[in-house]
N, C-alpha and C positions, 0 to 999 in steps of 0.2 A: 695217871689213869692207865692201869696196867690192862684192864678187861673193857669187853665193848659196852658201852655206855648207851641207855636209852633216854633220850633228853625231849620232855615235851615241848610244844612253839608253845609260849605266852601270847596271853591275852597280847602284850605289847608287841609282839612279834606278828603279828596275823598281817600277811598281805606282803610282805618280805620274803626277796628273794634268797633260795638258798645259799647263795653264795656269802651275800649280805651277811646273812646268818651266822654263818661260819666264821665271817668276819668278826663279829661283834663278840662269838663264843672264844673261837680259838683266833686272834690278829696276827700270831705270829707263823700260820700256816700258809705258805704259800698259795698261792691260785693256782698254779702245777701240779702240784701233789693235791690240791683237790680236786682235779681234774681226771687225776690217775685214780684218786680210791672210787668215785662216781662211774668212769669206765669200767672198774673192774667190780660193781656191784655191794664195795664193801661200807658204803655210804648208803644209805636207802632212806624211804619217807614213807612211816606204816607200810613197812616190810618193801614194797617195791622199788624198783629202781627211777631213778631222776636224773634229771640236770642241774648245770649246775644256775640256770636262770629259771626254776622253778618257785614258784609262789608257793607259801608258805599260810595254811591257817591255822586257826589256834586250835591246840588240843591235838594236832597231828604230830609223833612222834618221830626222830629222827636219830637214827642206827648211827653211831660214830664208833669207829672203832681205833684200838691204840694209837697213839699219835706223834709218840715219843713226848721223852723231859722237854725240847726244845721246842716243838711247837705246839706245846700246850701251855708252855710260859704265858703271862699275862703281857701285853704291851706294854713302854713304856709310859707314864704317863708327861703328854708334852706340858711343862709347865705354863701359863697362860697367866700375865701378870695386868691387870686391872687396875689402873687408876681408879680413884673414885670419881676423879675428875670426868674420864670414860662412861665407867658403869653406871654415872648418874646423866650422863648423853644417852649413851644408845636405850635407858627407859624412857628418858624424854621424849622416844621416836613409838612408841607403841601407842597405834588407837583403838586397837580392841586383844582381849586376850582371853580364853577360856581354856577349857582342859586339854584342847587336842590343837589347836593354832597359836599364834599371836601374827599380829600383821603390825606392819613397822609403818611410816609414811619418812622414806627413806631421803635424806637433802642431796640436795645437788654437790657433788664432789666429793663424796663420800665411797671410794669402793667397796662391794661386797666381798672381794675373796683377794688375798693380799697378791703381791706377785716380785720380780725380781728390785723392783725400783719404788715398792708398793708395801710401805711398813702395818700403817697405820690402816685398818680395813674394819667391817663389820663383824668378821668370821670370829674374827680375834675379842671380838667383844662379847660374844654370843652367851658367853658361862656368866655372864650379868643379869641373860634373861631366864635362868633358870627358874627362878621362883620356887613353886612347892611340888617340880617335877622331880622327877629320877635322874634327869639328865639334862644335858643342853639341849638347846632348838634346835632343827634341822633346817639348812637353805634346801629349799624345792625348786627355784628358778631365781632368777638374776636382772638386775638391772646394770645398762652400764653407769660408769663413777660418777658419769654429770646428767645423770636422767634421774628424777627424781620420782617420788610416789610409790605408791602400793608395793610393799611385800612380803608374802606370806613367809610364815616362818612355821615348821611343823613339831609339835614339842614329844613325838614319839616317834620310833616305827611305824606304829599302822598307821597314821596320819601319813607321815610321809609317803609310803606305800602307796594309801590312797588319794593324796594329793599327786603325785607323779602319774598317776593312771588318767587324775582329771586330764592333767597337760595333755597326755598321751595320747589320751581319744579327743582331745580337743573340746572337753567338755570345760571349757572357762571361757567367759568373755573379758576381753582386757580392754576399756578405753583409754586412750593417751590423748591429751591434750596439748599442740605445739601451737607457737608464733611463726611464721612462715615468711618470706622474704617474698612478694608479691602474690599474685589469686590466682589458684586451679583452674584449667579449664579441660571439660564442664566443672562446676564447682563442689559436684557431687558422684563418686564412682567407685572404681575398685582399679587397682594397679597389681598386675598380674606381671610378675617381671625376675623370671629367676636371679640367684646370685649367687655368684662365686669367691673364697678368698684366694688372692694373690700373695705369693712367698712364702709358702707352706701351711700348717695345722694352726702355727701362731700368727700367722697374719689378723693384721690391726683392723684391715679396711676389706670392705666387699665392693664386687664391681658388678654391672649389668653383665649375665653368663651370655656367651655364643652360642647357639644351639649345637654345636658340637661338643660342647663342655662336657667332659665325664663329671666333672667335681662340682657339675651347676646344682644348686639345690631350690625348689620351688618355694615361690616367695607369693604370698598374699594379703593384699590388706587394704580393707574398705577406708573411704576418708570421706569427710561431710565436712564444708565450708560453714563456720557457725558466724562468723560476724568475721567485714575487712575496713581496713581504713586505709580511705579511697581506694588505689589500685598497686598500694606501694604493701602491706602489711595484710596478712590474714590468719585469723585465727579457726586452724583446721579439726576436729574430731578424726581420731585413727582407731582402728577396729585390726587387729593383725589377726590376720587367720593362721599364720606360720609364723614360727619364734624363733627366726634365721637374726644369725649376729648383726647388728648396726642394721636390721629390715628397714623400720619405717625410717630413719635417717637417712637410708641410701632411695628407699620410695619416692619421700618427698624431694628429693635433689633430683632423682629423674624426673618426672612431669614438672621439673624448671620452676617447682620453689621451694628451696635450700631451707631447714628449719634457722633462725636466728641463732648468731652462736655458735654452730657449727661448722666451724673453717675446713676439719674434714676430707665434708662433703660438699661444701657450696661454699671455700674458699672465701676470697676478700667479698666475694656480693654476699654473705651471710651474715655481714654487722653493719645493719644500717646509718650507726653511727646517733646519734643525739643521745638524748637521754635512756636510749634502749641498752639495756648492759651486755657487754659482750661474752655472755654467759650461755650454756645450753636452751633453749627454751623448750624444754620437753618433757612431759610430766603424767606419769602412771597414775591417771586420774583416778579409776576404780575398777573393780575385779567382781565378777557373779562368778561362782563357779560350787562342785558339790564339796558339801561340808562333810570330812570325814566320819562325824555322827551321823550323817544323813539328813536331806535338805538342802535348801541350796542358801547358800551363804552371801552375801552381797555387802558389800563398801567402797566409801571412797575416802581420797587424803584430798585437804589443802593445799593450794599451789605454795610451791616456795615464796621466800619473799622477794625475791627478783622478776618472779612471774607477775607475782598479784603487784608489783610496780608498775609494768608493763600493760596489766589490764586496764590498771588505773587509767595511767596514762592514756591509753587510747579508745576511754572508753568503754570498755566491752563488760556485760553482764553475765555473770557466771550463771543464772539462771539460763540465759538462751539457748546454750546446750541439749536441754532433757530430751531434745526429741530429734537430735539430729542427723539421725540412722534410718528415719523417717518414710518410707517407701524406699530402700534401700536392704535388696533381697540380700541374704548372710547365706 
């Protein structure tokens, strides 16, 4: 590309930031040097000037100008090798899929996105859900590796786009469903309780922040007692208004009951021991939130099968739930 180029945003492209953009057109340009031609004007969107976290819609055209042989090269492509073994798992995890989502009902111990000690993950799996798109899914949000249930997966840019804005303005409702190590009191409220991580950006764990805390980040999230047995075990409904790392597992260990499972945060009184398995018990039960077509989208997943053991066992009716937000203002 010796001369300046006028390149329209696609339909696929609407609601993508420029940056993104540039990403996806040119990978091998730095964020520097895109920083420097947006400065100096010679980057524009329909003739004016931008940022580089400007929203993009379709049919607006975007001024590029030379870039050199080197960063206009095409990225490498990382090769990504699929068992069928895999590819025929992570389809077995999708319970709905149309043109612009797929949502997974994701198992307990499974990571989303690999990491130093972390081969085997979902990210890695993701070119299995391609189906009859253009492209892979896109992760929009996260669970941790032993939280199971709901998650959305976006199979373009403007989905993604516009599924980040849902998060963004908080226009999603998440229920999470846990086993708890003894009963809330009251049995019914909100836990308003900043949190901080400890030992840098990668820290594992959050803690309750000191109100001096520069790095505290506000943490919220409704919970409703749906059924207990006797005063040893209770099965809570969690509503997170904020999507702070480890929130509702560090929540529930503050108000003094530790989710099952989770050593943690609630240490050796987190595994009550008998027949209850000493596994997470916590589970991205369903998701309302706006469908990138427009409308609002709603589902739920199945508990694992360590959960629905646990139900069994003590009892508890997956129907009793539906209404336990119940006079509980959001």
């Amino acid at each position: 590309m010796k001369e300046v180029s006028q390149i329209a945003v696609s339909a696929d492209e609407d609601g993508i930031r420029l940056d993104r953009w540039f990403k996806r057109h040119f990978p091998m340009l730095t964020h520097g040097r895109l920083e420097k031609l947006l400065r100096t004007g010679q980057v524009r969107v329909d003739g004016a000037r931008a940022k580089a976290n400007a929203r993009l819609d379709q049919g607006q055209i975007v001024r590029v100008p030379p870039l050199g042989e080197d960063a206009e090269k095409p990225a490498p492509r990382a090769e990504r090798a699929i068992s069928d073994k895999d590819a025929a798992f992570v389809r077995s995890l999708v319970i709905h899929k149309d043109k612009s989502i797929i949502v997974l009902n994701k198992p307990s111990g499974l990571a989303v996105q690999g990491g130093t000690k972390t081969e085997r993950h979902l990210d890695g799996m993701l070119d299995a859900l391609t189906f009859d798109a253009a492209e892979r899914p896109r992760l929009v949000h996260r669970l941790d590796r032993d939280t199971s249930g709901v998650l959305v997966l976006a199979r373009a840019a403007k989905a993604a786009a516009a599924l980040a804005r849902a998060f963004k303005q908080k226009d999603a409702r998440k229920i999470y469903w846990a086993l708890v190590v003894g009963v809330p009191t009251p049995r019914q409220g909100t836990i308003d309780l900043a949190l901080t991580k400890q030992g840098g950006p990668r820290a594992e764990r959050v803690f309750a922040a000191d109100k001096d805390d520069e790095d505290a980040r506000n943490a919220v999230t409704h919970f409703s007692t749906v059924a207990t047995a006797s005063y040893k075990l209770a099965w809570l409904a969690l509503m997170p208004l904020t999507g702070r790392t480890h929130q509702i597992r560090a929540h529930a260990a503050a108000i003094g009951t530790p989710i099952v499972g989770d050593g943690k945060y609630g240490g050796v009184n987190a595994h009550p021991g008998g027949e209850i398995a000493r596994r997470l018990h916590l589970h991205a039960r369903s998701i309302d939130i706006a469908h990138p077509d427009g409308g609002r989208f709603f589902i739920e997943a199945e508990l694992p099968p360590h959960m629905k053991a646990s139900w069994k066992l003590l009892g508890f009716d997956e129907r009793d739930a539906e209404n336990a937000f119940e006079g509980l203002d959001e």
